[in-house]
N, C-alpha and C positions, 0 to 999 in steps of 0.2 A: 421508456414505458409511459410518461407522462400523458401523452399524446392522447392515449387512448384507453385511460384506468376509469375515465368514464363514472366514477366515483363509486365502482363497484367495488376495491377493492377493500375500501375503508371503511365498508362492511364488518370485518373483522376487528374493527379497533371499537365501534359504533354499538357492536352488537354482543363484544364478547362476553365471558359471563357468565351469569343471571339472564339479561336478557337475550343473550344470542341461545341460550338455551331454549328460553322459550318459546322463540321465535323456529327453533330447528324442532320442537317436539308441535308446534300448531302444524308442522309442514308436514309431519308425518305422511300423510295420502296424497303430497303433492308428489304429481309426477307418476301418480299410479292411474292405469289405464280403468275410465270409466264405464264406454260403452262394449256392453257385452261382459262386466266384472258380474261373478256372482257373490252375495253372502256367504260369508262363514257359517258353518253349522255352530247351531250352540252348543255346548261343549256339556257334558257331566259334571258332576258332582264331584266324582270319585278321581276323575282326571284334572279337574284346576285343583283341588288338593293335594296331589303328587305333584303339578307342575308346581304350586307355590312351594311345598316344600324341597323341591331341587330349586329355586331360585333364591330361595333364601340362604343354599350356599356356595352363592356366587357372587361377585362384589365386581361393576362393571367401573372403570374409572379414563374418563375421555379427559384427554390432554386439551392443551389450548387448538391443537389443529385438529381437534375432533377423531384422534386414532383411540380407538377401543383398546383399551388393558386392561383383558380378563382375567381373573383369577377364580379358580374352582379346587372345590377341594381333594378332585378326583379328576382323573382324566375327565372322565364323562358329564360332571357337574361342569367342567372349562369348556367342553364341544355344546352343554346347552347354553352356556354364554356366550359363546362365539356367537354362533347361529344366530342367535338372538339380536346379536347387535348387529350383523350384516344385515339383518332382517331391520333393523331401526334405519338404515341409512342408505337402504335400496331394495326394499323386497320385490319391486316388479322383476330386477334382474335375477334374483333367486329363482324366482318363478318361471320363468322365460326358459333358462338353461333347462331348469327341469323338465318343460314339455317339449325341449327340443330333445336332452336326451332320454325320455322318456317314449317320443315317438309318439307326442301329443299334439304339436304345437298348431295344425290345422284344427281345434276344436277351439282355438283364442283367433285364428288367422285367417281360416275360411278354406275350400276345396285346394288353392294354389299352394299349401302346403303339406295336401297329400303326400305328394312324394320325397319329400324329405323325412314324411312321416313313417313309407312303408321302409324306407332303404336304412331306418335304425330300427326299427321292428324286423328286419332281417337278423340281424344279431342282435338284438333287445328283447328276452319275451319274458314280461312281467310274473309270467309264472316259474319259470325256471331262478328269475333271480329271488322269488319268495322259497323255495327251495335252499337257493345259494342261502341265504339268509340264514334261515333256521339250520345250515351244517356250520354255521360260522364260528369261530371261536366267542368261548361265551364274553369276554372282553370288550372283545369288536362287536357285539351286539349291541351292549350296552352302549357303545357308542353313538351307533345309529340309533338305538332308541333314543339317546339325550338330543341327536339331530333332530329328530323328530319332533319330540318332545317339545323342543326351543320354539321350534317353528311356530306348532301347533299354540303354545303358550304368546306366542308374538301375536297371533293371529286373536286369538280370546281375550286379549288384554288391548288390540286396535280394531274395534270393530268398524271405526270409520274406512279401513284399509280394505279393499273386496281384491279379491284373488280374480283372476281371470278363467282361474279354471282349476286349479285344486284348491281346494277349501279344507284338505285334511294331508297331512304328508304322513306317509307312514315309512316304519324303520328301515326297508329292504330296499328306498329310492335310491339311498346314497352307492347301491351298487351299480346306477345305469351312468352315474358321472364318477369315476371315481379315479381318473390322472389326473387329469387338470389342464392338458397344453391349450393352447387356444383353438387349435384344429386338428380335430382328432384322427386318425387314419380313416375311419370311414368319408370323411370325406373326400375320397379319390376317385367317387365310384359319381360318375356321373349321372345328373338328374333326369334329365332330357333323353339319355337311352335306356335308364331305368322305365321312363315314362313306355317308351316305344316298346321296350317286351312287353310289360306286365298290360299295357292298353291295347296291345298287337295290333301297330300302327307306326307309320313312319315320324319322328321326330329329330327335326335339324337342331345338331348340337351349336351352343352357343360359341361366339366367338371367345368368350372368357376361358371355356371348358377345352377349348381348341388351344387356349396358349396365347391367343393373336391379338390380344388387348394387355396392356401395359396393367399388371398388379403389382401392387403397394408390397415390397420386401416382406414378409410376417418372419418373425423368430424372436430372436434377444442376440445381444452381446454377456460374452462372459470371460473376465478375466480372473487369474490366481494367481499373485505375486507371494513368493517361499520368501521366510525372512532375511537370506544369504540378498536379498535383490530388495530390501527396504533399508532404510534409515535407521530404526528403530530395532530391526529385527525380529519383528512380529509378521504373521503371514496376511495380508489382506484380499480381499473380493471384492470383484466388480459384479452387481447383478444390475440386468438389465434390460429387463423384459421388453420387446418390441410387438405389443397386441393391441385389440381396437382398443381404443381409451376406456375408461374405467371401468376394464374388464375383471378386475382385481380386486378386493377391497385390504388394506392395509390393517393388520392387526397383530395383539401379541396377546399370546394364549397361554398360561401357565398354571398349573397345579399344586399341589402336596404329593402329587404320584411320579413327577420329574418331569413333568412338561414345561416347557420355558420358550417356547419360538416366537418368532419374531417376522414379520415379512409380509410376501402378498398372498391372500388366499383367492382361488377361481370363487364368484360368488355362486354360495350354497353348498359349497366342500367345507369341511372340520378338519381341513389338515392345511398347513404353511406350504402355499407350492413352491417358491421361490423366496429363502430365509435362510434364518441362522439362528441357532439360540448359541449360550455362551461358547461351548465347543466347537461344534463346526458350522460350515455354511455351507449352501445349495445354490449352485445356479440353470436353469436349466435352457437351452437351446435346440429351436427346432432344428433335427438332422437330417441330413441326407444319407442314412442308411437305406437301404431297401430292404423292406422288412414285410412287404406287404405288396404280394403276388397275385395274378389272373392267370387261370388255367382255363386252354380253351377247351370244350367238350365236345366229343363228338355224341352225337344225338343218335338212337337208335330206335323208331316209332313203329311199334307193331302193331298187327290187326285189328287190337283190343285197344288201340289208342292209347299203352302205356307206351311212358317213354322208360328209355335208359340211355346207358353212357358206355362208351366200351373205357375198359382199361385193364389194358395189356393184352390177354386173350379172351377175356371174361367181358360179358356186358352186367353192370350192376343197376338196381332202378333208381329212377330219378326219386328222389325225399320228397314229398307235397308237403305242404304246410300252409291251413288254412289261416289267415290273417284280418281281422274285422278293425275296421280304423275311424274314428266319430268325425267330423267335420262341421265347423260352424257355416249355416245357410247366409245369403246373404240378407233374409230377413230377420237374423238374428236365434235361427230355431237349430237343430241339431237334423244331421242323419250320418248316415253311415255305407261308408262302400266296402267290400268286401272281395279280399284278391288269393288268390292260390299259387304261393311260392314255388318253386322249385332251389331244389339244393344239389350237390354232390358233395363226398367225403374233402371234398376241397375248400368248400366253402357256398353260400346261398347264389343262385345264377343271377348277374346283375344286366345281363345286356346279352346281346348277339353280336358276332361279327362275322365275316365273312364266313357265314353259314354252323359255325361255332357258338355253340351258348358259353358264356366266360361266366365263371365262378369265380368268386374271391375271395382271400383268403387275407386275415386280417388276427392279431391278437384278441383273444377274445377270455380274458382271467379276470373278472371284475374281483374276486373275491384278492388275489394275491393282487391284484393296482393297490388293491384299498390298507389293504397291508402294508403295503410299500411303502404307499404316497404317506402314511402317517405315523409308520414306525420310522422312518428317516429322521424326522423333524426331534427325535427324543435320540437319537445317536450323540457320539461322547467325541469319535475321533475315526480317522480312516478306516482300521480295521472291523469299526462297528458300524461304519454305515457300507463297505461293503459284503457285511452279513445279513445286511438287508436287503441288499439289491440283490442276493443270491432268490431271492421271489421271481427275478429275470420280467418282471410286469412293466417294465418301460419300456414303452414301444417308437416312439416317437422322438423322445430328447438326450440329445446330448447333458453330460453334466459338468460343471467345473464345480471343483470343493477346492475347501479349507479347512485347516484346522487348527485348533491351539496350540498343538502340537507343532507346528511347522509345515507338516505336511500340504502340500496341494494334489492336483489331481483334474486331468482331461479323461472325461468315459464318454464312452457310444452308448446308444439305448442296450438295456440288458436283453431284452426280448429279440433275439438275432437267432433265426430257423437256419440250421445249415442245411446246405443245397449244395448240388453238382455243377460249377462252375462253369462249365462245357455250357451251358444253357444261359441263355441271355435272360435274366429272372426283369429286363425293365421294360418289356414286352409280353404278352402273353405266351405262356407255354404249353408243350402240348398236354395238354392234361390225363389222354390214352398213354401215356407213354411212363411207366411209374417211377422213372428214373431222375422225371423232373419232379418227383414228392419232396415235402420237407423232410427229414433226419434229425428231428429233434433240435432242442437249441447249443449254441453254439455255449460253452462253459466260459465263466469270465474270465481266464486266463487267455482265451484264445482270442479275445477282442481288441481291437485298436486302443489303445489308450497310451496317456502319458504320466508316470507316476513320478515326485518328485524329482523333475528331469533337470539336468545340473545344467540348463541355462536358466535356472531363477524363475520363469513362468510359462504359464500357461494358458491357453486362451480357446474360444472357438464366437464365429462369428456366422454362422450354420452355413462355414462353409467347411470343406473337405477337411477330413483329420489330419490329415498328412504333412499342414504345419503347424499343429495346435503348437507344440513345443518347441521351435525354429529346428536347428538341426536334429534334437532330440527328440523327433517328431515320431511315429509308427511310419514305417514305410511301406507303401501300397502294392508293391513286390513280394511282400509276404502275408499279405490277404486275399481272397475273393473279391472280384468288381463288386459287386456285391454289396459292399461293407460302404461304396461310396457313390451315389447319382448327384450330388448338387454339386461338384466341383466348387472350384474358386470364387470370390464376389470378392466385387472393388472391396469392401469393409474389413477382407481378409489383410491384404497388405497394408493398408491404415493400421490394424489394430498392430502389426509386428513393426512399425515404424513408431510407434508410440512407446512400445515396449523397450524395443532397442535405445532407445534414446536415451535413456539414466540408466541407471545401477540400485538408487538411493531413492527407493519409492515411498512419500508419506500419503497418507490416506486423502489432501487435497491435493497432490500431486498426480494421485489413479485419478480423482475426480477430472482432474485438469484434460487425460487423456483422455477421459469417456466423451468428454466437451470439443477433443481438439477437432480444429474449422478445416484441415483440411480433406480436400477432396479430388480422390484419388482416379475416380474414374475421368473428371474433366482434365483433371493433370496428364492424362493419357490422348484423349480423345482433342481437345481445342490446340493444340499443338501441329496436330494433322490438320485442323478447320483452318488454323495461319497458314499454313504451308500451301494450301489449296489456292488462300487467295494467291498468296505471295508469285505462285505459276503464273493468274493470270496477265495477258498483255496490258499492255501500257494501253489507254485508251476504253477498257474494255468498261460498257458502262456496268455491268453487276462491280465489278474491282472498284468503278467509283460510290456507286450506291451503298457497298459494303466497307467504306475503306474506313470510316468512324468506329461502327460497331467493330470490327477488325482489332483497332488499333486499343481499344476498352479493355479485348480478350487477350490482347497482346503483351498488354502490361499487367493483368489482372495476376493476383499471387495463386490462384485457386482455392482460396479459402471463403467458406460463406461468416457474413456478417450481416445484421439488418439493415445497414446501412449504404452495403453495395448495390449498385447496378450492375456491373459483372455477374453477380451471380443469377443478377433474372434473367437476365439475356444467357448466358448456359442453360441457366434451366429450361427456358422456353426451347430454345437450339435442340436441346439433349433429346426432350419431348418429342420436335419436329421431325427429329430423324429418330427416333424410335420408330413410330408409328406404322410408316410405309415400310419398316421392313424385320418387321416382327415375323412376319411368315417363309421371310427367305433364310432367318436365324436357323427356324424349327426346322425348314426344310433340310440345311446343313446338319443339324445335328451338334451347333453352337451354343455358345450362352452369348445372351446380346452384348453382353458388353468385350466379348472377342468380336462378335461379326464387326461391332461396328468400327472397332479398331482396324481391322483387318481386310474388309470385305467390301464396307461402304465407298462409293467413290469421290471424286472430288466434286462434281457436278451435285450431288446428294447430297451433302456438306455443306456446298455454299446455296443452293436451295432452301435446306430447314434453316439459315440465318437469314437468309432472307422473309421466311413465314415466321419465324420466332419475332423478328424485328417490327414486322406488320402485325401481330396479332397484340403485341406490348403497345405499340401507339393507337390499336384502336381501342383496347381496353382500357390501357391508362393516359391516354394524350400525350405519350415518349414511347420511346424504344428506354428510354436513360429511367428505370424505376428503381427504388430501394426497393431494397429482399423484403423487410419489415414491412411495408406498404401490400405486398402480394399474400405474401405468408403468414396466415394467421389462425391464433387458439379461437374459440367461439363456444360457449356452452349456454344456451337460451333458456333450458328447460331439461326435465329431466327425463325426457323420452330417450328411449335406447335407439332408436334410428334419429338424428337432429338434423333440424331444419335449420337450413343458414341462411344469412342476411344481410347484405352488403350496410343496408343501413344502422343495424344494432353494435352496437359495443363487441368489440375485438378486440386480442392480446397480440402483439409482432414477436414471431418464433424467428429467431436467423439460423438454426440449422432447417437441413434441407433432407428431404426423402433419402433412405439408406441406400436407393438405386446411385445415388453419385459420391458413391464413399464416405457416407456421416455416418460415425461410430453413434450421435445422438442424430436417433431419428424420428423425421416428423413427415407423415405421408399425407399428405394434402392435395386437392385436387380442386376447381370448380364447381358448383351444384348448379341444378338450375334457379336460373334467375341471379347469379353473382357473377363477379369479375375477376374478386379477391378471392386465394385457394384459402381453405378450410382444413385442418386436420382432424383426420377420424382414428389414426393408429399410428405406431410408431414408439419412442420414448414413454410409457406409461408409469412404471415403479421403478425410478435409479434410486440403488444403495450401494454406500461402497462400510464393509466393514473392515477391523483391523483386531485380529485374537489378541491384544496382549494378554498381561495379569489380569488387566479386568477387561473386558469387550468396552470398545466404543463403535459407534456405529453412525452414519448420516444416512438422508431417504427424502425422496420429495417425490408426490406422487400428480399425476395430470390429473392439472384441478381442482380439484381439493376430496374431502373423503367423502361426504352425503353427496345424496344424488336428489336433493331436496333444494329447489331453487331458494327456498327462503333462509336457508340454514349458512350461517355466517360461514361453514365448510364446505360451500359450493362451491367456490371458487378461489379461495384464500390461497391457491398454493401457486395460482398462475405467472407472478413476479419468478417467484423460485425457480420452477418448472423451464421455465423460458432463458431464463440467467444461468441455468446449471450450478442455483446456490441450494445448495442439499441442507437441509438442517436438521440439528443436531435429533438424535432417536434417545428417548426413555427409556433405558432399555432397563435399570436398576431402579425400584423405587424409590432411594434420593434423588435418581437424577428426577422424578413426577414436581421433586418440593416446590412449586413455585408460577407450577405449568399446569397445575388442577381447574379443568373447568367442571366436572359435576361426579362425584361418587354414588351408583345408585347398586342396588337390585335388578334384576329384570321383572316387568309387572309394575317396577314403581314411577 
């Protein structure tokens, strides 16, 4: 690391404190968007006097790595301190989420995010969730009021800080965001043919949207070691979020009404999305269940220019629903377009296809997510968190638990509609036809999972359920296809080769495995690249040109480190022959890392070593690079899209993209104008805990916790983060003695 600390990171020893404090509170509006930010309204009278008196019972106390340890005297007095200090340490991302789910964000963005705007205003309508709102339990109101509240109170107490676009939050938002995974089901519904109905016009879908461009793995790792399979005999968690970098903000939230968590929250949610308080833990995994269907309709236009839909023998009429949506001009003013939806009983029409309008059908419970997502986090033990997941609001994640108790646990999202299996639900179905309707949801007993299963753990790596548990796994013979679309990933068999390996698991020894270098898909794949040369004849000049790099791969263990050359030369290789035949994958009906095992030929193999080999020497002046040298952290500013920079200060990451079997993952690519790749997602919050008598816990998050360049938390975590050295979590008030960098109020 020496190389290249660039004297950033001694920041932290320089500034800690007193002065690193006030150095993190001048920075407050760094990194917040200026042009086009509007003023906060001033506030009342009667409103900063209820805010000051809910802040005054709340007591905010940041550690030396700048993590927030709230305490409130009530639940709802802890969610206005949350807020609050999310809000201290990155409110443009608070904001941002919100007008993405809000169905705002083209009035911060400009016209080009219309359509992302209308296709969550399909299922977002601000009036129906002020409804949800006022039926909600009175409880949970209060919640959302103290959401509110914090905000609003952050916003009146930083008036340097301009919003980009709401200047007031009110209680009923927190139901447009209210799971937390990093990519919500609505996003399956493509943009580009949403574009083409609703503008009644042709639009060519992109190749991203098509499949045919290589994307960065999203999900997490999640492991659960039962204490028959530790040292200790305590049950411990791997959590391990795989999303764009600090997408999370790290905090621990705790009450006088039994709140106590611990973890990563999505910024601008009041609830721990991935954590633990003393009892149990949470790990959550994006799945591949199929939960989230397209019904095609058939269209039926009469005289009078209504439409309808037949189904069954009946034609029923199309739903209108008028939608008005604001958009910033590009001279900075406001206007507004206005579009007329269509729906069916299936869901809002998103696209056409071969002559078919497709409706989609997606979970849509904001009130019971919200329920979920934060009566979880106050759960005691197995039997009490899943009476909470009886809400069935999980749509998207796998979960692995723990608990003090011993127990562990592999679950599929609760929200699983049972359907006629005769029907292919990964395709459109015919929507005339009422055979292919949902049937209600599937009851949790009937779901894949793995409950203290007597091989000691349990895992998922968002890949298929059907090894979470090794032999003790759910077997897919006794479910609907249904239950599983992402098959297999290199990272599956890593994580059961990690596992397998001891009996006698300590809580740096799961670290060890979340860390381990090797890498499963090149283990598979450069073995068939030797063999390819090894055919060719004697004399042949690729056999000579390639016989160095050959002989590198040949000896190489498969393991990434910063300091190999192997592993650039894979990784570029791996790249070179994805690329060309990304479309012959889909065409199969493979996942690329079978095609290329199986499909690719030997001619295409020693090809992309050949372009892996030329694009290394023209970028770097070798084919022979260290990983460290290509691979690298970068955080310049605290803009939510970043700008990289071959010539500014960089950290060397030696794992590699979860596409080549790294359990720690770092997705990195090129930008324009660099040579060196850049991470944007991947590894962002690793914890691993351990239940004994009393909870110990480690965590290290990318980066560090502010998003405030000047904040000695900007970056302080990047040595760790890049090392896989976790450090120690506060999780009991003795352990704060020692580690207090400032006790306040919110407001003060």
């Amino acid at each position: 690391m020496n190389d290249v600390q660039n004297g950033r990171l001694s920041r932290r020893r320089v500034l800690g404190g007193a002065a690193g404090l006030a150095a993190a509170a001048a920075a407050v509006a760094t990194g917040l968007p200026s042009g086009g930010a509007v003023a906060a309204p001033k506030q009342n009278t009667s409103d900063l006097a209820r805010w000051r008196k809910q802040a005054a019972r709340v007591t905010i106390t940041r550690d030396d790595w700048g993590i927030p340890h709230v305490v409130g005297r009530t639940d709802a007095d802890a969610v206005f301190g949350m807020i609050y200090a999310q809000a201290e340490d990155d409110f443009n991302r608070i904001e941002r989420n919100y007008l993405v789910s809000l169905g705002r964000l083209a009035e911060s963005e400009g016209e080009s995010a219309i359509w992302q705007d209308l296709r969550q205003r399909l299922f977002i309508d601000p009036g129906v969730l002020k409804r949800y709102y006022a039926d909600s339990p009175a409880w949970l109101r209060k919640l959302m009021q103290a959401w509110a509240d914090g905000l609003n109170y952050y916003l009146a107490t930083h008036p340097e800080v301009r919003p980009r676009v709401i200047t007031r939050f009110e209680p009923w938002m927190p139901l447009s965001f209210s799971e937390g995974s990093i990519g919500g089901d609505i996003e399956r519904v493509p943009l580009s043919q949403l574009e083409a109905f609703y503008d009644n016009r042709s639009v060519e879908m992109t190749d991203e949207e098509l499949g045919l461009v290589f994307r960065e793995p999203s999900g997490s790792n999640g492991m659960a070691i039962a204490p028959s399979h530790t040292r200790d005999g305590h049950a411990l968690l791997l959590i391990n979020p795989h999303t764009s970098f600090f997408f999370r903000s790290e905090q621990h939230v705790t009450s006088d009404e039994g709140l106590d968590a611990y973890g990563a929250a999505t910024w601008g949610q009041f609830f721990i999305y991935q954590g633990f308080n003393e009892n149990t833990g949470w790990m959550h995994t994006s799945s591949g269940v199929d939960n989230v269907d397209e019904f095609a309709e058939t269209i039926v236009t009469k005289a009078d220019g209504r439409h309808y839909y037949r189904y069954g023998d009946a034609l029923r009429p199309v739903t209108k629903k008028t939608i008005t949506l604001s958009y910033r001009t590009t001279d900075g003013g406001r206007a507004k377009r206005t579009f007329t939806t269509l729906a069916t009983h299936h869901g809002p029409i998103v696209r056409e296809a071969d002559g078919k309008w497709i409706a989609f059908a997606l979970m849509n419970k904001p009130v019971e997510a919200l329920l979920q997502s934060f009566l979880r986090t106050k759960t005691r033990d197995y039997a009490d968190f899943m009476q909470v997941a009886g809400y069935k609001a999980n749509s998207s994640n796998n979960t692995l638990f723990a608990d003090s108790k011993g127990e562990i646990a592999f679950l599929v999202p609760q929200f699983m509609p049972v359907r006629n299996d005769r029907f292919d639900y990964r395709k459109p179905v015919d929507g005339s036809d009422p055979a292919t309707d949902w049937r209600g949801l599937h009851s949790l007993k009937s779901l894949p999972q793995a409950v203290n299963p007597r091989n000691g753990w349990a895992f998922n790596t968002n890949n298929w359920p059907w090894t979470a548990a090794g032999p003790y796994s759910p077997k897919p013979e006794d479910y609907p296809r249904y239950f599983d679309q992402a098959g297999e990933n290199p990272r599956g068999p890593q994580a059961i080769r990690v596992l397998t390996a001891q009996r006698r698991f300590t809580p740096q020894s799961l670290i060890d495995a979340a860390f381990d270098t090797y890498l499963t898909a090149f283990a598979r794949l450069v073995p068939q690249l030797v063999e390819a040369w090894d055919k060719l004849p004697e004399g042949d000049q690729q056999k000579a040109d390639l016989a160095e790099p050959i002989d590198l791969l040949r000896r190489w263990d498969y393991r990434w480190d910063a300091e190999s050359t192997a592993t650039s030369l894979a990784v570029f290789w791996g790249e070179a022959l994805w690329a060309p035949l990304s479309q012959a994958a889909r065409d199969a009906g493979m996942s690329m890392w079978d095609y290329l095992a199986e499909r690719a030929t030997d001619a295409q193999r020693l090809t992309a070593l050949t372009e892996a080999a030329a694009r290394l020497t023209q970028d770097f002046g070798s084919w022979q690079v260290p990983w460290g040298q290509i691979n690298r952290f970068q955080r310049n500013d605290g803009a939510i899209t970043q700008t990289f920079d071959d010539t500014k200060p960089s950290f060397p990451v030696p794992f590699t993209s979860a596409q080549w079997g790294s359990l720690a993952s770092f997705g990195a690519r090129r930008y324009p104008g660099t040579k060196r790749y850049y991470g944007t997602s991947g590894n962002s919050f690793v914890a691993v805990v351990e239940f004994g008598r009393r909870l110990r816990a480690w965590a290290v998050t990318a980066g560090g916790a502010s998003g405030h360049p000047e904040s000695p938390h900007f970056d302080d975590q990047v040595d760790r983060y890049a090392s896989g050295d976790l450090r120690p979590v506060y999780f009991y008030p003795q352990d704060l003695k020692g580690h207090i960098e400032r006790v306040y109020r919110p407001g003060s």
